[in-house]
mmCIF file of the N, C-alpha and C atoms, coordinates in Angstrom:
data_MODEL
# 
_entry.id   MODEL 
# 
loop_
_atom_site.group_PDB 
_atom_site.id 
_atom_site.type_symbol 
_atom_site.label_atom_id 
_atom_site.label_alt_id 
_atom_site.label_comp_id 
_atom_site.label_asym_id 
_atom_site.label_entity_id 
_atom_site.label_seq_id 
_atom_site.pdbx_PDB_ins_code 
_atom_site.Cartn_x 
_atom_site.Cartn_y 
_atom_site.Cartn_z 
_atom_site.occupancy 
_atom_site.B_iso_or_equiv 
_atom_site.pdbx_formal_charge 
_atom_site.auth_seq_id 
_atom_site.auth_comp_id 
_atom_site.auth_asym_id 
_atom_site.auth_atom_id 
_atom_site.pdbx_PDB_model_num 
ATOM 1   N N  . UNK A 1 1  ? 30.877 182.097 -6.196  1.00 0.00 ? 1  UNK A N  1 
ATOM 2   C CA . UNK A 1 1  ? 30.258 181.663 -7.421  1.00 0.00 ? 1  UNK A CA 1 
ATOM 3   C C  . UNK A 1 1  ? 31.292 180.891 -8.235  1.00 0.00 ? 1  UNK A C  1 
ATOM 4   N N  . UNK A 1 2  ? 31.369 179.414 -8.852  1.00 0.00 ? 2  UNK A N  1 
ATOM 5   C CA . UNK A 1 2  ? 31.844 178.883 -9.052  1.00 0.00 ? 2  UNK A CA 1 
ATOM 6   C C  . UNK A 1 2  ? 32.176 179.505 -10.675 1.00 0.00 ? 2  UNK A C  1 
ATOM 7   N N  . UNK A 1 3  ? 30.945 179.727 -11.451 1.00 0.00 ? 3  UNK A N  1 
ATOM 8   C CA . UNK A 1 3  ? 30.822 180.506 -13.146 1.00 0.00 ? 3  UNK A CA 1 
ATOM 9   C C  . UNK A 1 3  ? 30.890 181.630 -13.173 1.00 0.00 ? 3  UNK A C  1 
ATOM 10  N N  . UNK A 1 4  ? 31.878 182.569 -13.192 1.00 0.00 ? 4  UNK A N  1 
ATOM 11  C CA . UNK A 1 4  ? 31.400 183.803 -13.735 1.00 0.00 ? 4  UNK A CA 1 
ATOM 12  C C  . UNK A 1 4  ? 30.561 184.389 -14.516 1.00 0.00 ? 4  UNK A C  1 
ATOM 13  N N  . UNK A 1 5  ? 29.550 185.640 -14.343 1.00 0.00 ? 5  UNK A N  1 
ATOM 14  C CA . UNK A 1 5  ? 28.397 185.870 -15.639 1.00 0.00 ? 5  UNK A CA 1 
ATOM 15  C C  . UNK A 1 5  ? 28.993 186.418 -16.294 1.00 0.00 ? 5  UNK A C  1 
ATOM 16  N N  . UNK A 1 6  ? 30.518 186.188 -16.474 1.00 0.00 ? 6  UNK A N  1 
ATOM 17  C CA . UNK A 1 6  ? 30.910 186.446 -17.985 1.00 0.00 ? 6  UNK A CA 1 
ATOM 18  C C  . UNK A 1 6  ? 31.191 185.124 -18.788 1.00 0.00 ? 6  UNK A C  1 
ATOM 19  N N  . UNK A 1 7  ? 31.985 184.010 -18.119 1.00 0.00 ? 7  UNK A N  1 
ATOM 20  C CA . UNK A 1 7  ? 31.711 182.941 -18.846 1.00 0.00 ? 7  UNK A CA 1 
ATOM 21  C C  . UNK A 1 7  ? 30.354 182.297 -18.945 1.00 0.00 ? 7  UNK A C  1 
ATOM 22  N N  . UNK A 1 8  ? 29.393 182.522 -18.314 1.00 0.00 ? 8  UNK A N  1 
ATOM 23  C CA . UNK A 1 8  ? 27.541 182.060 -17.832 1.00 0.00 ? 8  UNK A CA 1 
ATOM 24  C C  . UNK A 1 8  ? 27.065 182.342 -19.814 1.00 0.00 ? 8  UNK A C  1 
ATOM 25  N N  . UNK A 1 9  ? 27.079 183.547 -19.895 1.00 0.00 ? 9  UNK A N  1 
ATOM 26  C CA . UNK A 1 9  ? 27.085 184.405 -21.140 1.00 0.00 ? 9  UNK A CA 1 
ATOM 27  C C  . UNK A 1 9  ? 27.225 184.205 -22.330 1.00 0.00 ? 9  UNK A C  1 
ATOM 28  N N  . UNK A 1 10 ? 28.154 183.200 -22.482 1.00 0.00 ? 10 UNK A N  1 
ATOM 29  C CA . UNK A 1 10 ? 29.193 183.466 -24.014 1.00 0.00 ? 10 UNK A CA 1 
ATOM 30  C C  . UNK A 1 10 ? 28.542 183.973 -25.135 1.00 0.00 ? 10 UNK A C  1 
ATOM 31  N N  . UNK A 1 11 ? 29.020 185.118 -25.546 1.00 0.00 ? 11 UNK A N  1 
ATOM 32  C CA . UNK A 1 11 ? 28.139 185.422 -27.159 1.00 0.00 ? 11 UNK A CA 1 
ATOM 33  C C  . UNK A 1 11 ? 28.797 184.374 -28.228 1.00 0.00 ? 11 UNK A C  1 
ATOM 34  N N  . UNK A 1 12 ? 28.250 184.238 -29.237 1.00 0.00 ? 12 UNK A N  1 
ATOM 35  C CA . UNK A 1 12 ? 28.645 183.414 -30.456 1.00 0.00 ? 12 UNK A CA 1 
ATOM 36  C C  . UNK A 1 12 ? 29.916 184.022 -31.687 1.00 0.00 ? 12 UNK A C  1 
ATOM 37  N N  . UNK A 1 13 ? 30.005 185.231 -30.833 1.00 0.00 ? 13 UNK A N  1 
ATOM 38  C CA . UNK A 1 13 ? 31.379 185.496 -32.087 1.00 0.00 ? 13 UNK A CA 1 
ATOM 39  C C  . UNK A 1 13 ? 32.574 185.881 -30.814 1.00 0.00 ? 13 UNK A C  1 
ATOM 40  N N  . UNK A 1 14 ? 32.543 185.587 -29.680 1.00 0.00 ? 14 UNK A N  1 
ATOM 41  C CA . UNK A 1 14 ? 33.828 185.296 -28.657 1.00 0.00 ? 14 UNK A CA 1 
ATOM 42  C C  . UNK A 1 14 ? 35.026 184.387 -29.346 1.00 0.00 ? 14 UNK A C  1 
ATOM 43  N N  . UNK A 1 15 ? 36.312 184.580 -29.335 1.00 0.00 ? 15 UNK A N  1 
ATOM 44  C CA . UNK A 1 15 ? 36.884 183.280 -29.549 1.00 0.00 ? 15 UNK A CA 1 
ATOM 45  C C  . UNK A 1 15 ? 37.032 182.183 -28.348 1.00 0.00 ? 15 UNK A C  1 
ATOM 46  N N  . UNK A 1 16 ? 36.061 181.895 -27.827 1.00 0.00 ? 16 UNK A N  1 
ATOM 47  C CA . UNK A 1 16 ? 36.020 180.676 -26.831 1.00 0.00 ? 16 UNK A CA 1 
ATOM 48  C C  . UNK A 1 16 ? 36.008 179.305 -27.556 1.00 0.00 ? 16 UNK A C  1 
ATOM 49  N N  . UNK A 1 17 ? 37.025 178.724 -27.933 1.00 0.00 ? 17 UNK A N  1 
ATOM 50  C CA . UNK A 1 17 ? 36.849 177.802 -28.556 1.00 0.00 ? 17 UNK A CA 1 
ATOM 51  C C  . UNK A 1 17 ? 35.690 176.463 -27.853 1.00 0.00 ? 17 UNK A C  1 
ATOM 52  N N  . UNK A 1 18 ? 34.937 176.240 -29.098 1.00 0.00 ? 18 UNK A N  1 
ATOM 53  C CA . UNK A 1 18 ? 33.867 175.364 -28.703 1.00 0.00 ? 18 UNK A CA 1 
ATOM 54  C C  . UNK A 1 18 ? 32.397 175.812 -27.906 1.00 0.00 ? 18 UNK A C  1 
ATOM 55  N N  . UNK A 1 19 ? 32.438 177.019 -28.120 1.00 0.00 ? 19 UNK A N  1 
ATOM 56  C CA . UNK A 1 19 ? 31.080 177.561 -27.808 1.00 0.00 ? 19 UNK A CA 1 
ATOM 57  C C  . UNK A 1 19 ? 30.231 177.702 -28.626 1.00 0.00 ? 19 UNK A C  1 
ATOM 58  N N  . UNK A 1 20 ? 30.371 177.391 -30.088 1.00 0.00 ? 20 UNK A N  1 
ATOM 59  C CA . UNK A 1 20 ? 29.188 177.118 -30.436 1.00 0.00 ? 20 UNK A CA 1 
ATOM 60  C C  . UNK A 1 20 ? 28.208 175.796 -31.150 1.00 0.00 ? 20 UNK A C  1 
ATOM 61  N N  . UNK A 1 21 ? 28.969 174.968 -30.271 1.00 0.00 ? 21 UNK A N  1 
ATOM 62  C CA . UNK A 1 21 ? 28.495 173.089 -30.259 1.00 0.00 ? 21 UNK A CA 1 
ATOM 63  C C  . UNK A 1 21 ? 27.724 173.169 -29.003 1.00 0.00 ? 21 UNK A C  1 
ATOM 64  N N  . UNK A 1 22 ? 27.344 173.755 -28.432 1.00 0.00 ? 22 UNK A N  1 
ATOM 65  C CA . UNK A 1 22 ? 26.727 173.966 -27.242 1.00 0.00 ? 22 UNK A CA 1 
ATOM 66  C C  . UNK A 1 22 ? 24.914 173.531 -28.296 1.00 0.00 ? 22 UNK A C  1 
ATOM 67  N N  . UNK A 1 23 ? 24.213 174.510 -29.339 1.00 0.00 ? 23 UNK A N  1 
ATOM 68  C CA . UNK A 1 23 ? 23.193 174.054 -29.747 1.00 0.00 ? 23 UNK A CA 1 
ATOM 69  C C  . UNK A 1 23 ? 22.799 173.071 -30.731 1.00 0.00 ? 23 UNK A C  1 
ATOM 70  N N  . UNK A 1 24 ? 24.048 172.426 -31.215 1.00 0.00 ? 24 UNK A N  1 
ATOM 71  C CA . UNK A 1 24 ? 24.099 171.203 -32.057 1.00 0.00 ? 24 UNK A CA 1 
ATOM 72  C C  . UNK A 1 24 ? 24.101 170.075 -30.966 1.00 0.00 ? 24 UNK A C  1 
ATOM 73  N N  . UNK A 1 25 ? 24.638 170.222 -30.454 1.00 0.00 ? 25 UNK A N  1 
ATOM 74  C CA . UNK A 1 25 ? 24.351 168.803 -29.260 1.00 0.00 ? 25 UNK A CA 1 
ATOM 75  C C  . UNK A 1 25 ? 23.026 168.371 -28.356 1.00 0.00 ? 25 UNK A C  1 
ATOM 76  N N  . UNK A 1 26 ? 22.127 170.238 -27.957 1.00 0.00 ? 26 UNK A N  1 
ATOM 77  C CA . UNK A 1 26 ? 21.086 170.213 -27.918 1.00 0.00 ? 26 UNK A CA 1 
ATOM 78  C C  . UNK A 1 26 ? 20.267 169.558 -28.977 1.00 0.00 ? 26 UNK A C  1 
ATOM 79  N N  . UNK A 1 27 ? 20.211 170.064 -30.256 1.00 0.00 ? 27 UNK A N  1 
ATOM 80  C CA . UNK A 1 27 ? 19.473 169.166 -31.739 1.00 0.00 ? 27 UNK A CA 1 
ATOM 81  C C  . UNK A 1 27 ? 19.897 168.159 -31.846 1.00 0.00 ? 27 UNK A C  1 
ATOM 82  N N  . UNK A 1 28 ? 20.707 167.374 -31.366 1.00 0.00 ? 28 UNK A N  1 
ATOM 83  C CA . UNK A 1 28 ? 21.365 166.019 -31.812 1.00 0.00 ? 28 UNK A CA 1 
ATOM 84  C C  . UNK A 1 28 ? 20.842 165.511 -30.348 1.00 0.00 ? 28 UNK A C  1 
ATOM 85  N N  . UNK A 1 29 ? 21.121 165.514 -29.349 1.00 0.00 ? 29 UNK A N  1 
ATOM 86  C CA . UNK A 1 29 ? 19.852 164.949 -28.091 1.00 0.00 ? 29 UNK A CA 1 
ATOM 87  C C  . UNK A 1 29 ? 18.202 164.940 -28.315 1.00 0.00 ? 29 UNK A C  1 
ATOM 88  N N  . UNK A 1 30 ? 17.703 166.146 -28.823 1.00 0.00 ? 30 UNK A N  1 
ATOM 89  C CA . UNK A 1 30 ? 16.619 166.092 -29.448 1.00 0.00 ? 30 UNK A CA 1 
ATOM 90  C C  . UNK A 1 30 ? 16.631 165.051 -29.988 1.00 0.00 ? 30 UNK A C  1 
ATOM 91  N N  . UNK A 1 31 ? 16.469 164.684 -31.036 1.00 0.00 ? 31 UNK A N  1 
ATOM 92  C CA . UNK A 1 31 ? 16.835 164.126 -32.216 1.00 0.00 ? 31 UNK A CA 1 
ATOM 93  C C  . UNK A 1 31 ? 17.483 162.837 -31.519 1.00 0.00 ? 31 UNK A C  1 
ATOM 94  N N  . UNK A 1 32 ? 18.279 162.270 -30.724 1.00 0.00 ? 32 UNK A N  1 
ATOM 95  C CA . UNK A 1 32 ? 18.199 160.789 -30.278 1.00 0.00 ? 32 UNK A CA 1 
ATOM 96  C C  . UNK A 1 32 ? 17.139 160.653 -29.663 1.00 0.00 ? 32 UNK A C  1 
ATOM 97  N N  . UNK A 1 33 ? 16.571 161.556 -28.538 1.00 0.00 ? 33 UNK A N  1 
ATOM 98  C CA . UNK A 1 33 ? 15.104 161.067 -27.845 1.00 0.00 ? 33 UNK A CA 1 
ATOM 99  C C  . UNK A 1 33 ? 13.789 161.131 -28.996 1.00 0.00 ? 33 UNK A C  1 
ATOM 100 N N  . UNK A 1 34 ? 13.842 161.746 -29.698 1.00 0.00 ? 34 UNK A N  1 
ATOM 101 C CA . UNK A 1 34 ? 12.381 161.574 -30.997 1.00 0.00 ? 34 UNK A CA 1 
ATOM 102 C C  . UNK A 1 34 ? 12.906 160.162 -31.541 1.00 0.00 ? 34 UNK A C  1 
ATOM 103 N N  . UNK A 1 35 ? 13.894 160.083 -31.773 1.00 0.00 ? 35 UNK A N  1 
ATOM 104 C CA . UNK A 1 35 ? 14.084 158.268 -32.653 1.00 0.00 ? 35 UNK A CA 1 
ATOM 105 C C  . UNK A 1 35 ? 13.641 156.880 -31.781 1.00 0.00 ? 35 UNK A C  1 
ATOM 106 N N  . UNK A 1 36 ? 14.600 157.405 -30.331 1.00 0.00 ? 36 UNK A N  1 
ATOM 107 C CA . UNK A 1 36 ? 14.539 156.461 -29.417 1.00 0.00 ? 36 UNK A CA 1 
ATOM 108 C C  . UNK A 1 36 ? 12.652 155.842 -28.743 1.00 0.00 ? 36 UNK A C  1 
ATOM 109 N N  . UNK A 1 37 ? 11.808 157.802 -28.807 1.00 0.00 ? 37 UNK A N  1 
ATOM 110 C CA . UNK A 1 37 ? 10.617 157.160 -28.635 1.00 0.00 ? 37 UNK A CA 1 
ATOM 111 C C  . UNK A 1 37 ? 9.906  156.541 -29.894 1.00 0.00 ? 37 UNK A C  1 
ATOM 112 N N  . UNK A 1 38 ? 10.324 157.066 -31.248 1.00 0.00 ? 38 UNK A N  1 
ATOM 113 C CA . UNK A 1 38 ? 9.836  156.114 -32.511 1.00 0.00 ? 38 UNK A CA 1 
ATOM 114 C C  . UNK A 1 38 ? 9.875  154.591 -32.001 1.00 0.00 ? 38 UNK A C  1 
ATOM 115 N N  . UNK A 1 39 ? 11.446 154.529 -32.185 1.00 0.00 ? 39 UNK A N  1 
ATOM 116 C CA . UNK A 1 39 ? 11.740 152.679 -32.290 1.00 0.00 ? 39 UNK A CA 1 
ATOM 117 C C  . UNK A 1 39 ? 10.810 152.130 -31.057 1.00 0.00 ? 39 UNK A C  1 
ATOM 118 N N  . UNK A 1 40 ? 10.644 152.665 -30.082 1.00 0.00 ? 40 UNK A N  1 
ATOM 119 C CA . UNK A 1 40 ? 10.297 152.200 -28.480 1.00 0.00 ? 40 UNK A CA 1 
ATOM 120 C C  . UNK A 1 40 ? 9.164  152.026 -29.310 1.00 0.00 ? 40 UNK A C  1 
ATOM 121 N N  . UNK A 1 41 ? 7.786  152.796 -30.007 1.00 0.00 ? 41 UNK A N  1 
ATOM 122 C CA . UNK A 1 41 ? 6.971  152.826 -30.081 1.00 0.00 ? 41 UNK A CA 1 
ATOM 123 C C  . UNK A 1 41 ? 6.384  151.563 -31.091 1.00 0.00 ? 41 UNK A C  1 
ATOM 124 N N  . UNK A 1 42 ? 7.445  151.288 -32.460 1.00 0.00 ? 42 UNK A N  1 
ATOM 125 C CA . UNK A 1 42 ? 7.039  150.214 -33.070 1.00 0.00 ? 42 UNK A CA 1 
ATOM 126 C C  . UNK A 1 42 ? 7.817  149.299 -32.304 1.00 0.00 ? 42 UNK A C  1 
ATOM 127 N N  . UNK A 1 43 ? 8.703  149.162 -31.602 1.00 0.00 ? 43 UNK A N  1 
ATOM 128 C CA . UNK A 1 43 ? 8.797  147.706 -30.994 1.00 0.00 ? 43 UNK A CA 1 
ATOM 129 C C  . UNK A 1 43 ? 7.460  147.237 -30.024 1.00 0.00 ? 43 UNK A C  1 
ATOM 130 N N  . UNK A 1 44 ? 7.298  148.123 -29.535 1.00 0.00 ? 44 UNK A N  1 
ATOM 131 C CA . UNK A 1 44 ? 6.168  147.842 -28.252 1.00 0.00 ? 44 UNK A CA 1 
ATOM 132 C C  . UNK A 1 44 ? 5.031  147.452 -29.187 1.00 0.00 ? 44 UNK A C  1 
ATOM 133 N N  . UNK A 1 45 ? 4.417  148.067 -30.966 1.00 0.00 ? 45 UNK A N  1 
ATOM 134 C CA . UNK A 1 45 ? 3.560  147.505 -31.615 1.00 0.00 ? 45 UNK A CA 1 
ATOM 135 C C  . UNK A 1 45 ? 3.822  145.831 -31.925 1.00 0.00 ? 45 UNK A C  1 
ATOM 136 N N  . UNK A 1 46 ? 5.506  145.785 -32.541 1.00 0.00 ? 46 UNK A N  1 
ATOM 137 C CA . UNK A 1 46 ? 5.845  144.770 -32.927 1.00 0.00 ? 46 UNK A CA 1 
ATOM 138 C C  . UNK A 1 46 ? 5.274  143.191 -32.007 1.00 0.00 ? 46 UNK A C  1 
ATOM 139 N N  . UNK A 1 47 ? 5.939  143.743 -30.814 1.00 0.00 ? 47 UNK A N  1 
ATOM 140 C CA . UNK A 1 47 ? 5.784  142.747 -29.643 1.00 0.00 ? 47 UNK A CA 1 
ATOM 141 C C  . UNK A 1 47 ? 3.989  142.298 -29.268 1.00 0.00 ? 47 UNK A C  1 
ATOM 142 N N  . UNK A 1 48 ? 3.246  143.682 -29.536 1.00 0.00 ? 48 UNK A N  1 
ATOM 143 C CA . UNK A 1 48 ? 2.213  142.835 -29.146 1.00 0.00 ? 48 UNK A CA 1 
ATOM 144 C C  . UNK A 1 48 ? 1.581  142.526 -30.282 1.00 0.00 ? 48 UNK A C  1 
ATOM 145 N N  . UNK A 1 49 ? 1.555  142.767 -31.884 1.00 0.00 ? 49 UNK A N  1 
ATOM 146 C CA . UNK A 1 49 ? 0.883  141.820 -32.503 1.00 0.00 ? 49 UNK A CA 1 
ATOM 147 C C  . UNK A 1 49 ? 1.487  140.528 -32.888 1.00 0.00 ? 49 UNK A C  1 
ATOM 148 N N  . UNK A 1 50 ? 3.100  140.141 -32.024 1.00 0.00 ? 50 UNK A N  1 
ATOM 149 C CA . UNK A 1 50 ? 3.458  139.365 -32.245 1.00 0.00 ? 50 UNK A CA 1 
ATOM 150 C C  . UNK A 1 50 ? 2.697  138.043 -31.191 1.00 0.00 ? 50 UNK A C  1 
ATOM 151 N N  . UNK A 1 51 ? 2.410  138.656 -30.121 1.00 0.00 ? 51 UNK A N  1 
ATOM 152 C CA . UNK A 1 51 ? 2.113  138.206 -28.819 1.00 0.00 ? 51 UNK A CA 1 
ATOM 153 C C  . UNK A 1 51 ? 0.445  137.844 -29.022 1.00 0.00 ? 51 UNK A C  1 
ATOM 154 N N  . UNK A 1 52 ? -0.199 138.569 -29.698 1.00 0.00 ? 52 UNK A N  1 
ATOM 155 C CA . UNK A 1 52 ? -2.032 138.331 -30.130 1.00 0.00 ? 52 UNK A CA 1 
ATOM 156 C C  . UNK A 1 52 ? -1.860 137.382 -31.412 1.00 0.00 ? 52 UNK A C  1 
ATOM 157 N N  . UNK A 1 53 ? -0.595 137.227 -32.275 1.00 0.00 ? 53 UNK A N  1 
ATOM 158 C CA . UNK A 1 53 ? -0.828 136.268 -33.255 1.00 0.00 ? 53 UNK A CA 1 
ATOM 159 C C  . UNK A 1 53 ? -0.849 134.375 -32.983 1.00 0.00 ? 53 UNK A C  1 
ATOM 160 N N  . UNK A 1 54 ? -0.386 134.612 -31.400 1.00 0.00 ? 54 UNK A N  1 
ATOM 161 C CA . UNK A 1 54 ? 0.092  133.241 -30.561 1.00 0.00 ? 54 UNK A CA 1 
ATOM 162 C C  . UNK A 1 54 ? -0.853 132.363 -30.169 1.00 0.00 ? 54 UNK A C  1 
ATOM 163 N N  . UNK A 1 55 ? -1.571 133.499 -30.080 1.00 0.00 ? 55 UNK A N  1 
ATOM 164 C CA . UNK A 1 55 ? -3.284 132.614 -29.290 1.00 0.00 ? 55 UNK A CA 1 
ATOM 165 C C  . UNK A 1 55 ? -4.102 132.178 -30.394 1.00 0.00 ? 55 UNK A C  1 
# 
């Protein structure tokens, strides 16, 4: 086994430095994919009433 299920584990008051950015990086990935499908979503509007105003 490459992880031990003691490092697998970590509780939140261990001094393992940097174990607990582990669920801020989760919310901050969140949080780029909700923006990333926003913008995707008004560009893709942008583009086609730009594209129906042509004709």
């Amino acid at each position: 086994m490459f992880i031990s299920p003691a490092y697998a584990h970590v509780s939140a008051g261990s001094d393992t430095p940097g174990n607990s950015y582990a669920p801020l990086i989760f919310v901050a990935a969140v949080a780029l994919f909700v923006l990333f499908i926003f913008v995707d979503k008004k560009w893709r509007e942008h583009r086609k009433n730009r594209d129906a105003g042509e004709n």
